[in-house]
Residue frames as qw, qx, qy, qz and C-alpha x, y, z in Angstrom:
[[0.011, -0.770, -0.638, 0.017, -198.87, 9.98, -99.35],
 [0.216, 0.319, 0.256, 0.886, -199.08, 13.54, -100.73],
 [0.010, 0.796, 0.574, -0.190, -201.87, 16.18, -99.11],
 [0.386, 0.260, 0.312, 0.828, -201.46, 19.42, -100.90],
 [0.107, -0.778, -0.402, 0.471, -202.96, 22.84, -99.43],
 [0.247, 0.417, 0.151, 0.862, -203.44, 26.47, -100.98],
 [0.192, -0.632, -0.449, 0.601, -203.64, 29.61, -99.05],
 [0.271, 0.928, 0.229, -0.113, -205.49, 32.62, -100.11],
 [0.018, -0.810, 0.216, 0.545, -201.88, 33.94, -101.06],
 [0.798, 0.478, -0.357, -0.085, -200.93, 31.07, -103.65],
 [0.004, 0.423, -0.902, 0.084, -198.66, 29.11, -101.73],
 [0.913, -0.138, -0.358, -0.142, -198.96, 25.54, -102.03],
 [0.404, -0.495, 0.716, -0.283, -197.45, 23.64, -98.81],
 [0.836, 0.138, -0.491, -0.205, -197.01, 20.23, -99.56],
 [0.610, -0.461, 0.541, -0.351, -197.07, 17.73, -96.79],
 [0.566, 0.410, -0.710, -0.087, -195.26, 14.16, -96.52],
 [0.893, -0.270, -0.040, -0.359, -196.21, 11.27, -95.03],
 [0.092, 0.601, -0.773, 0.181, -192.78, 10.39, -93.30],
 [0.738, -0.245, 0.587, -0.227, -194.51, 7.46, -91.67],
 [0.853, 0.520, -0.006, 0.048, -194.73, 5.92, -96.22],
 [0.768, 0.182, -0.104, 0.605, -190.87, 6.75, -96.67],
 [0.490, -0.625, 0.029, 0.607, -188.25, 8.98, -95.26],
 [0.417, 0.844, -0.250, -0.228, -186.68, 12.25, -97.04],
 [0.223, -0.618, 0.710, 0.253, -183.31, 10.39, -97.09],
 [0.598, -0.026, 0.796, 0.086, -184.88, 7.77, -98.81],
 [0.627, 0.729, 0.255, 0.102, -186.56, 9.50, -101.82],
 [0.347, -0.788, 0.444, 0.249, -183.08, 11.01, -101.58],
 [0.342, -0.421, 0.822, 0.175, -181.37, 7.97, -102.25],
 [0.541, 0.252, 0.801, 0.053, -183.93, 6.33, -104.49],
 [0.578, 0.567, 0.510, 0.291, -184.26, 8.90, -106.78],
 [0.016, -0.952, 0.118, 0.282, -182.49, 12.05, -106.88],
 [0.699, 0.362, 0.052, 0.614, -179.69, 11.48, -110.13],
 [0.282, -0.258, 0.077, 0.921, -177.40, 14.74, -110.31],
 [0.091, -0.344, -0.387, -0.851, -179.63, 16.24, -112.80],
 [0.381, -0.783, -0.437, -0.224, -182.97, 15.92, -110.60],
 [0.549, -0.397, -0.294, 0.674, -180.57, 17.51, -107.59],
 [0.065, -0.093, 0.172, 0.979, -179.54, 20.29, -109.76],
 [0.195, -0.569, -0.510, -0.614, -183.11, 20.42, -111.16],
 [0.525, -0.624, -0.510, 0.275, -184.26, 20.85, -107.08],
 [0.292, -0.426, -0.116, 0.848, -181.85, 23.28, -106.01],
 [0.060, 0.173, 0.419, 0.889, -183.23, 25.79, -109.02],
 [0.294, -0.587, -0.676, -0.336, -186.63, 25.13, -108.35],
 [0.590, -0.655, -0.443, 0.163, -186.27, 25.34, -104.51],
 [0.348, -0.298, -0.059, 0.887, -184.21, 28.33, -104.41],
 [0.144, -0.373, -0.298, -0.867, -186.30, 30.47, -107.09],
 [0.477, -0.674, -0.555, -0.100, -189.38, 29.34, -104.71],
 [0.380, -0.590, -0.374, 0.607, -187.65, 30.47, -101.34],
 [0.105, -0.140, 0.012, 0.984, -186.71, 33.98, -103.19],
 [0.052, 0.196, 0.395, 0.896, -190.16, 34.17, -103.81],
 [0.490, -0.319, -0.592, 0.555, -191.16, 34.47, -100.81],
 [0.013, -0.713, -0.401, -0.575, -193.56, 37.45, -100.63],
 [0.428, -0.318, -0.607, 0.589, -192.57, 38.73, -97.25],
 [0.071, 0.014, -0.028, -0.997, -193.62, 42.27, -97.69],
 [0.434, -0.223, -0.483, -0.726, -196.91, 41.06, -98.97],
 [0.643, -0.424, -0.637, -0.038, -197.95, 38.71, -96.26],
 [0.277, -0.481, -0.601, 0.575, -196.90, 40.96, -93.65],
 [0.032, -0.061, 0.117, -0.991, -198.38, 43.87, -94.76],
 [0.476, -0.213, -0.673, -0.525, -201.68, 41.57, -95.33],
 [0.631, -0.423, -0.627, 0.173, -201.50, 40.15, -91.93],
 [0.386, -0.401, -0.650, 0.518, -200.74, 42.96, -90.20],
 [0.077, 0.258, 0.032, -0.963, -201.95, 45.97, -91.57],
 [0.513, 0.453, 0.705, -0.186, -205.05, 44.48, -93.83],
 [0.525, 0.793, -0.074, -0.299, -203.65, 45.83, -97.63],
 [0.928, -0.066, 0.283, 0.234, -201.62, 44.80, -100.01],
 [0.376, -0.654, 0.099, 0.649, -198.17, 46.39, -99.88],
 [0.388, 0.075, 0.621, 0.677, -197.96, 46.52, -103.92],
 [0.050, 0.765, 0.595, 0.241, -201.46, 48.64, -104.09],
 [0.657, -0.619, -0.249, 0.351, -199.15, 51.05, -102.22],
 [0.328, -0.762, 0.330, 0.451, -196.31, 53.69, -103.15],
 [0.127, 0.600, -0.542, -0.574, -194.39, 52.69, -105.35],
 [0.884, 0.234, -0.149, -0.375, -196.37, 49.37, -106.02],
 [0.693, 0.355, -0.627, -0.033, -193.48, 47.25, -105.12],
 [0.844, -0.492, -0.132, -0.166, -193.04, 44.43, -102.46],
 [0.732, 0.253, -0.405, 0.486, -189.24, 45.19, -101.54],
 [0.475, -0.460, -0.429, 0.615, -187.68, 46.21, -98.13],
 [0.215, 0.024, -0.053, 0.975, -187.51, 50.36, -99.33],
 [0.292, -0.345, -0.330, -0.829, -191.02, 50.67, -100.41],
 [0.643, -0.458, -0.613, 0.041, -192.22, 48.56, -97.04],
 [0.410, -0.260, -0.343, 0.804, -190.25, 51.26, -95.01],
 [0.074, -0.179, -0.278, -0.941, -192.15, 53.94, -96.81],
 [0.491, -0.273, -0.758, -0.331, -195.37, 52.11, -95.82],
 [0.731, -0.540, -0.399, -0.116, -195.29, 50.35, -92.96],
 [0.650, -0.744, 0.125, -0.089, -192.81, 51.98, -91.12],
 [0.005, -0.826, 0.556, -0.088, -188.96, 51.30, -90.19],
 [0.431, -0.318, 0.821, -0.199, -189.31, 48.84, -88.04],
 [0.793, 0.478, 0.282, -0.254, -191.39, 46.58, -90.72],
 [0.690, 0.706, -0.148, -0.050, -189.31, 47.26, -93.25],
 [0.083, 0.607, -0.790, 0.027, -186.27, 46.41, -91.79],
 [0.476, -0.206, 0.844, -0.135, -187.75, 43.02, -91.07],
 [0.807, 0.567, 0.155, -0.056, -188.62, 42.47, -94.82],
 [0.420, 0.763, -0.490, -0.026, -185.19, 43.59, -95.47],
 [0.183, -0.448, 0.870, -0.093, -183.44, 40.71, -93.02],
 [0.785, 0.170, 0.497, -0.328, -186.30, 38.48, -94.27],
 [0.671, 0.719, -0.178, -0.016, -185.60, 39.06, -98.28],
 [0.066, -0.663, 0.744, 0.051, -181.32, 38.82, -96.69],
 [0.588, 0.025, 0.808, -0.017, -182.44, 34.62, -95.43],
 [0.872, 0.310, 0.342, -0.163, -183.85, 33.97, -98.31],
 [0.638, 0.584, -0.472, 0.170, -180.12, 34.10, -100.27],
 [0.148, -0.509, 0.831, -0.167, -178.73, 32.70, -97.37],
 [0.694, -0.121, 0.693, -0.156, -181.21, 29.74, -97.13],
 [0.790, 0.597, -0.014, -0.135, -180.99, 29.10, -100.70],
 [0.373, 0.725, -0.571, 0.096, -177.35, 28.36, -100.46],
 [0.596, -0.261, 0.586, -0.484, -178.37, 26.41, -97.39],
 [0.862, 0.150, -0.026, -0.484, -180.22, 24.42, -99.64],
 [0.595, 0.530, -0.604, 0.004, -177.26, 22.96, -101.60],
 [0.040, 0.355, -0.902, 0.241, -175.68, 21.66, -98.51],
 [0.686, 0.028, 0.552, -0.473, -178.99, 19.53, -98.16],
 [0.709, 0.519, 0.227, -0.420, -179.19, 18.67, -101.40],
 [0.401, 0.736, -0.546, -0.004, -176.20, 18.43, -103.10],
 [0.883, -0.397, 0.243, 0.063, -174.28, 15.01, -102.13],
 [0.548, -0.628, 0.445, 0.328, -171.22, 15.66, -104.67],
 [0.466, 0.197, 0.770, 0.388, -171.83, 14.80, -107.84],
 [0.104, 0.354, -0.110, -0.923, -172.24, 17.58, -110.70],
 [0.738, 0.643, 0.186, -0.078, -175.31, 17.53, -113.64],
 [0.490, 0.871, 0.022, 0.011, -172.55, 18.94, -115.39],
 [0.647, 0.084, -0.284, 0.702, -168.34, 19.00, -115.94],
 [0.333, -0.911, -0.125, 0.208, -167.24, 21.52, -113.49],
 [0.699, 0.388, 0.031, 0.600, -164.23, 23.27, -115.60],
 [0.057, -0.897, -0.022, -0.439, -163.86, 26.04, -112.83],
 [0.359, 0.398, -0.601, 0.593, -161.22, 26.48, -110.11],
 [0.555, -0.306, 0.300, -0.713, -164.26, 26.60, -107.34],
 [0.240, 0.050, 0.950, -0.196, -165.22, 23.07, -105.53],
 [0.124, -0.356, -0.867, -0.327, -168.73, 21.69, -106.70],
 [0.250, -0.726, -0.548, 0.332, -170.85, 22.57, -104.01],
 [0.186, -0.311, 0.144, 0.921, -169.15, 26.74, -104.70],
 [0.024, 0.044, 0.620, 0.783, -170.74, 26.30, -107.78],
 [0.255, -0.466, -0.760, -0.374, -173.70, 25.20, -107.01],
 [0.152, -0.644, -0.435, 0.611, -174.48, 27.71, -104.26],
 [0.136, -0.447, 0.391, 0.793, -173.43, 30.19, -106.54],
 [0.232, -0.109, -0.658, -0.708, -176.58, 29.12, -109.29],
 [0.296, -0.468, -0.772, 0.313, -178.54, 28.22, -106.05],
 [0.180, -0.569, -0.180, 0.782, -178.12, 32.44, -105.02],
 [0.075, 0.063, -0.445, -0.890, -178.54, 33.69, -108.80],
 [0.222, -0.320, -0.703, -0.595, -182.05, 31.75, -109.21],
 [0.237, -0.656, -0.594, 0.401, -183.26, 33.08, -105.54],
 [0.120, 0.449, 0.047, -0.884, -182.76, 36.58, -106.62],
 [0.179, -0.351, -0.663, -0.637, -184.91, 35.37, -110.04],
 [0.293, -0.602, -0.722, -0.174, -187.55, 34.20, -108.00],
 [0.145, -0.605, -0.340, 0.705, -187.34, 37.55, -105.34],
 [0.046, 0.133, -0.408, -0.902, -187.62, 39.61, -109.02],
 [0.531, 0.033, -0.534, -0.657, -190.27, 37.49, -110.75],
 [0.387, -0.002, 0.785, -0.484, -192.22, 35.80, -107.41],
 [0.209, -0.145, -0.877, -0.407, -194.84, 33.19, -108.76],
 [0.252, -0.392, -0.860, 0.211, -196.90, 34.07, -105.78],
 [0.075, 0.692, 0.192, -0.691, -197.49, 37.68, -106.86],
 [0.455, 0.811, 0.294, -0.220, -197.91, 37.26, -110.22],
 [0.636, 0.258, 0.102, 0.720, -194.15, 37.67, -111.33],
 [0.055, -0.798, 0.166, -0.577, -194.05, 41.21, -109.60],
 [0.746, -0.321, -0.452, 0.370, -191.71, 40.97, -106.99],
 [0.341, -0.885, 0.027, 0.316, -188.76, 43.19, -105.54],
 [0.107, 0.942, -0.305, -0.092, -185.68, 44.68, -106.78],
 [0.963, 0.033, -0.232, 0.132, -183.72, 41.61, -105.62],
 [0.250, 0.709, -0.441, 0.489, -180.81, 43.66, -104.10],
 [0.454, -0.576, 0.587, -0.343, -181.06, 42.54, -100.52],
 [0.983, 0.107, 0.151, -0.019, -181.90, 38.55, -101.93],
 [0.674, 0.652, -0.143, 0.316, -178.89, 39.15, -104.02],
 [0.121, 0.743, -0.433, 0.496, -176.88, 40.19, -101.84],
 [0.917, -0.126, 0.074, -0.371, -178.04, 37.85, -99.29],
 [0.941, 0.140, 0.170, 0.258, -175.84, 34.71, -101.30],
 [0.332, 0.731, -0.357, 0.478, -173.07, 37.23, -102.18],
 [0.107, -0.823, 0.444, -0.336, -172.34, 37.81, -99.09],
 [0.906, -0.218, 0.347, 0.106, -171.31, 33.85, -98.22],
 [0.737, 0.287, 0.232, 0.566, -168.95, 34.18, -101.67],
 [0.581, 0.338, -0.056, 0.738, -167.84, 37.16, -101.78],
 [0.459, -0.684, -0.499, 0.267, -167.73, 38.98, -98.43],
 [0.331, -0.256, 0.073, 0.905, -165.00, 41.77, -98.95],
 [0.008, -0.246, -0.540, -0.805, -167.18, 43.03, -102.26],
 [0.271, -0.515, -0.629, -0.515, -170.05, 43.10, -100.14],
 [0.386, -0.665, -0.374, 0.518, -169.09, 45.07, -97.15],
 [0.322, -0.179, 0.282, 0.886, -167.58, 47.50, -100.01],
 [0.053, -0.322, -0.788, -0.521, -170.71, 47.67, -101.51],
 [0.438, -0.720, -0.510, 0.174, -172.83, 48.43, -98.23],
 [0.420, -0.508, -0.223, 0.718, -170.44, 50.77, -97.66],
 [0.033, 0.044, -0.200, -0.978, -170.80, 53.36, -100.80],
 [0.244, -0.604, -0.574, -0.496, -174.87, 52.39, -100.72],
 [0.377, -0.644, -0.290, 0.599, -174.80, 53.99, -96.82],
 [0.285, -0.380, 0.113, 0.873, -172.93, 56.90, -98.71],
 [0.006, -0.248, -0.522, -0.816, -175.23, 57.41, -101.66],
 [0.226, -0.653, -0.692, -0.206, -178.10, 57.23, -99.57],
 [0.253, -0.676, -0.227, 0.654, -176.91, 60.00, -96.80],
 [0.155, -0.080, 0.336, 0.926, -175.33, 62.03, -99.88],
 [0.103, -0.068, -0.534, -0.836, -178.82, 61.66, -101.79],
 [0.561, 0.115, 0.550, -0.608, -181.87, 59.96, -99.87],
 [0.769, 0.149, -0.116, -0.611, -182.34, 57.60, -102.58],
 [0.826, -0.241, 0.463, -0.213, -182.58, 53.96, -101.93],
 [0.902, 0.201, 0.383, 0.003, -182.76, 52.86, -104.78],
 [0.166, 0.956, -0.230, 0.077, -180.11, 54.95, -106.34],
 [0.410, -0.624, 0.605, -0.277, -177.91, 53.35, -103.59],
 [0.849, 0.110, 0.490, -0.163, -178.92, 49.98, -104.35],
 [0.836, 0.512, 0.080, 0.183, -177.82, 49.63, -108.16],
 [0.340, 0.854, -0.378, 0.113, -174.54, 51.58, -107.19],
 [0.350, -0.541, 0.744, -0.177, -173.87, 48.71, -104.90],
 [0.887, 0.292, 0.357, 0.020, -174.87, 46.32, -107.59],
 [0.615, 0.744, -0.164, 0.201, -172.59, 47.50, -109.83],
 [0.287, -0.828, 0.376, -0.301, -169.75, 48.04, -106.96],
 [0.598, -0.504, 0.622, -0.033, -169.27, 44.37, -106.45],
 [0.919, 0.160, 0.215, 0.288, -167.85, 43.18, -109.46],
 [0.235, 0.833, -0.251, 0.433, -166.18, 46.51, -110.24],
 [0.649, -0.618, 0.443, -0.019, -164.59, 45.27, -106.60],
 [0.920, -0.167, 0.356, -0.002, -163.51, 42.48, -107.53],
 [0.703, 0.656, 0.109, 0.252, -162.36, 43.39, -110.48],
 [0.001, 0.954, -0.230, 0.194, -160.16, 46.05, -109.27],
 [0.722, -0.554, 0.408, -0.081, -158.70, 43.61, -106.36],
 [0.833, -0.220, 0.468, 0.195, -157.61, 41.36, -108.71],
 [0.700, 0.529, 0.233, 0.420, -156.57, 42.81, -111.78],
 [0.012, 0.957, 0.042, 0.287, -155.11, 45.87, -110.08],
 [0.223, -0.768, 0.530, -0.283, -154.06, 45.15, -106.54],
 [0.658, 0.283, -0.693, -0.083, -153.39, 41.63, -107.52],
 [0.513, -0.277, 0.547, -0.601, -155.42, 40.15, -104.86],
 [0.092, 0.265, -0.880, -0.382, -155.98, 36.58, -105.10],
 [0.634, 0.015, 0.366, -0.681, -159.17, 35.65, -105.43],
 [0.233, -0.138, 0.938, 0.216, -159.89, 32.02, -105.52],
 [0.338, 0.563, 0.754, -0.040, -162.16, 30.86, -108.48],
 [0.038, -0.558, -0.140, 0.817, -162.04, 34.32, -109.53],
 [0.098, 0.191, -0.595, -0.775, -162.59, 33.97, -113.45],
 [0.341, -0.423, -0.776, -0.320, -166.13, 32.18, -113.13],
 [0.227, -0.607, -0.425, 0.632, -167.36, 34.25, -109.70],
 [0.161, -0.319, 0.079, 0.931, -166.84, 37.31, -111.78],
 [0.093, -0.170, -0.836, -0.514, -169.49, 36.07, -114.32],
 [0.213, -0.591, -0.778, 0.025, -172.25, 34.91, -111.60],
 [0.227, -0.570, -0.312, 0.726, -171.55, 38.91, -109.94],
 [0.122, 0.085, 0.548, 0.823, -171.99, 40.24, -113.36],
 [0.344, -0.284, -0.810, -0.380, -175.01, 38.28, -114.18],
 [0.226, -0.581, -0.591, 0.512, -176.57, 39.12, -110.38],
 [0.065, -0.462, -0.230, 0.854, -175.96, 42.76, -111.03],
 [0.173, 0.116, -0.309, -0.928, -177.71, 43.25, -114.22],
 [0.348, -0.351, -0.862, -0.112, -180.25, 41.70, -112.87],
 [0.224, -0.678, -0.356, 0.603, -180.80, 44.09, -110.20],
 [0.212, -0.262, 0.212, 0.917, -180.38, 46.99, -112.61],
 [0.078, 0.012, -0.964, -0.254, -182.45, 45.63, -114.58],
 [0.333, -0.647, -0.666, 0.164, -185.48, 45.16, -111.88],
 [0.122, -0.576, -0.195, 0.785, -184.37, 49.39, -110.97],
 [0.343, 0.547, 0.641, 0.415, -185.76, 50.53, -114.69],
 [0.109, -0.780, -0.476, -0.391, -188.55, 52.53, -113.46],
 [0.517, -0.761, -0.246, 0.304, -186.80, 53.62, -110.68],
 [0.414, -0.158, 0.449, 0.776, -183.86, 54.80, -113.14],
 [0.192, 0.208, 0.284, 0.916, -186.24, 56.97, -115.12],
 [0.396, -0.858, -0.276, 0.176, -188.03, 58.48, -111.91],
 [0.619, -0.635, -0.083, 0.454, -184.89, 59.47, -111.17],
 [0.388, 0.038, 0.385, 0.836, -183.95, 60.89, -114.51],
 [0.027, -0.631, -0.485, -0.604, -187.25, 62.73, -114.85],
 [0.026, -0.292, 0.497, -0.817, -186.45, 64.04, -111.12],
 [0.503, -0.388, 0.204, -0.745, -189.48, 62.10, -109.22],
 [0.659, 0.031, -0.707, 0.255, -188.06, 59.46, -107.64],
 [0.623, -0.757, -0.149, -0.131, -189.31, 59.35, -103.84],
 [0.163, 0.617, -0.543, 0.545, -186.47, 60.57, -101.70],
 [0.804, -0.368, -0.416, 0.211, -185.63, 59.08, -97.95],
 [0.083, -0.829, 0.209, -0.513, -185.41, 62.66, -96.70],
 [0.545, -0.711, 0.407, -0.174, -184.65, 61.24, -92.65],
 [0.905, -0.158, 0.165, 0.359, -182.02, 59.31, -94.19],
 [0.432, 0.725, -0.100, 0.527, -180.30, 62.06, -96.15],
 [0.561, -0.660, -0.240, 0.438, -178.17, 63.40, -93.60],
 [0.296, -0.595, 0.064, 0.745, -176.08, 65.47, -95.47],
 [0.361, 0.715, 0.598, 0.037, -177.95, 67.85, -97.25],
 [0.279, -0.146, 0.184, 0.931, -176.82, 70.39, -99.82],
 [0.049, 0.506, 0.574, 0.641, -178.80, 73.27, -101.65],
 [0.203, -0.509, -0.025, -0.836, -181.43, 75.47, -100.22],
 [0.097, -0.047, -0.902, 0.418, -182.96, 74.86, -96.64]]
């Protein structure tokens, strides 16, 4: 038995009559590899699209956060908004949703691939790892706003930081530094998209770090960051036409005239 609900934001909630059959059992009675893999895609673009910005700024402030600044529903333009403290809890909200999308897999996943797996990474690797790419889709192109989402850097970064953890403390670390150097977020953001595969790259083709899996990983970090780059467009020619919004009480160190 199915009952099927819509709220005023477009989510649908779909409820299951566990008393008719159990999840393990529609599990086991139908889920092939291919519907599995077809799940995890689905149910990971959903979670990244996940409007957190929008529903709190709906529920607690009574607008909607995209009618707003810079018009977008991501953790930089919610700090502008609503405040610090808000916006940092869209930004650890937008983090869960690449972590529970990788979550997912271990529900879902029982071991068996749609597909050969010709990569040096276990199964399950992999599939986190296409689990994390199609949550930052769905944090880009949300279904529940209309395909206007966010930027995807903190989603993205989010499922990085279970696979590659070094690349994404390296990463954090020069967006911290562009943002004191310059006050722009988003500025900061695409140089720490770009930052972790140039990492990775460096580690292993340089300082001949070994990084397991490393020839297919390098691909999905690619493929993440120009995605994020991507989603920074408009924010990339603000910033070339010099009016890009600044994060002035984050600049700390400030050069030029006072």
């Amino acid at each position: 038995m199915f009952i099927m609900l819509v709220d005023e934001y477009g989510f649908v909630f779909v409820y299951i009559c566990m008393r008719c059959i159990s999840f393990q059992h529609i599990l086991a009675l139908y889920m092939d590899p291919i519907i599995r893999l077809f799940m995890i895609v689905i149910g990971s673009y959903l979670l990244g699209s996940f409007p957190s910005a929008v529903i709190i700024s709906k529920t607690f402030f009574g607008f909607d956060i995209r009618k707003k600044g810079s018009g977008n529903m991501g953790s930089t333009n919610a700090m502008r908004i609503l405040g610090w403290k808000w916006g940092l809890l869209v930004q650890i909200l937008d983090i869960l949703k690449g972590v529970l999308a990788v979550s997912l897999v271990n529900v879902l996943f029982d071991g068996q691939m749609a597909f050969p797996n010709r990569t040096p990474f276990e199964d399950i690797t992999v599939m986190k790892m296409i689990a994390g790419v199609f949550a930052v889709i769905g944090h880009i192109w949300s279904i529940f706003v209309g395909f206007k989402g966010g930027k995807g850097i903190n989603t993205g970064g989010g499922f990085l930081l279970a696979i590659a953890p070094t690349e994404v403390a390296i990463a954090f670390g020069l967006f911290l530094l562009v943002v004191m150097l310059s006050g722009y977020i988003s500025l900061g953001s695409m140089i720490a998209a770009i930052t972790i595969p140039l990492t990775m790259f460096l580690r292993h083709n340089v300082f001949s770090v070994e990084i397991p899996g490393y020839h297919i990983i390098i691909y999905f970090t690619i493929a993440t960051s120009m995605i994020v780059i991507f989603a920074h467009r408009s924010n990339i020619a603000r910033i070339l036409h010099g009016n890009e919004s600044k994060f002035s009480k984050f600049q700390l160190l400030k050069f030029g005239k006072k």
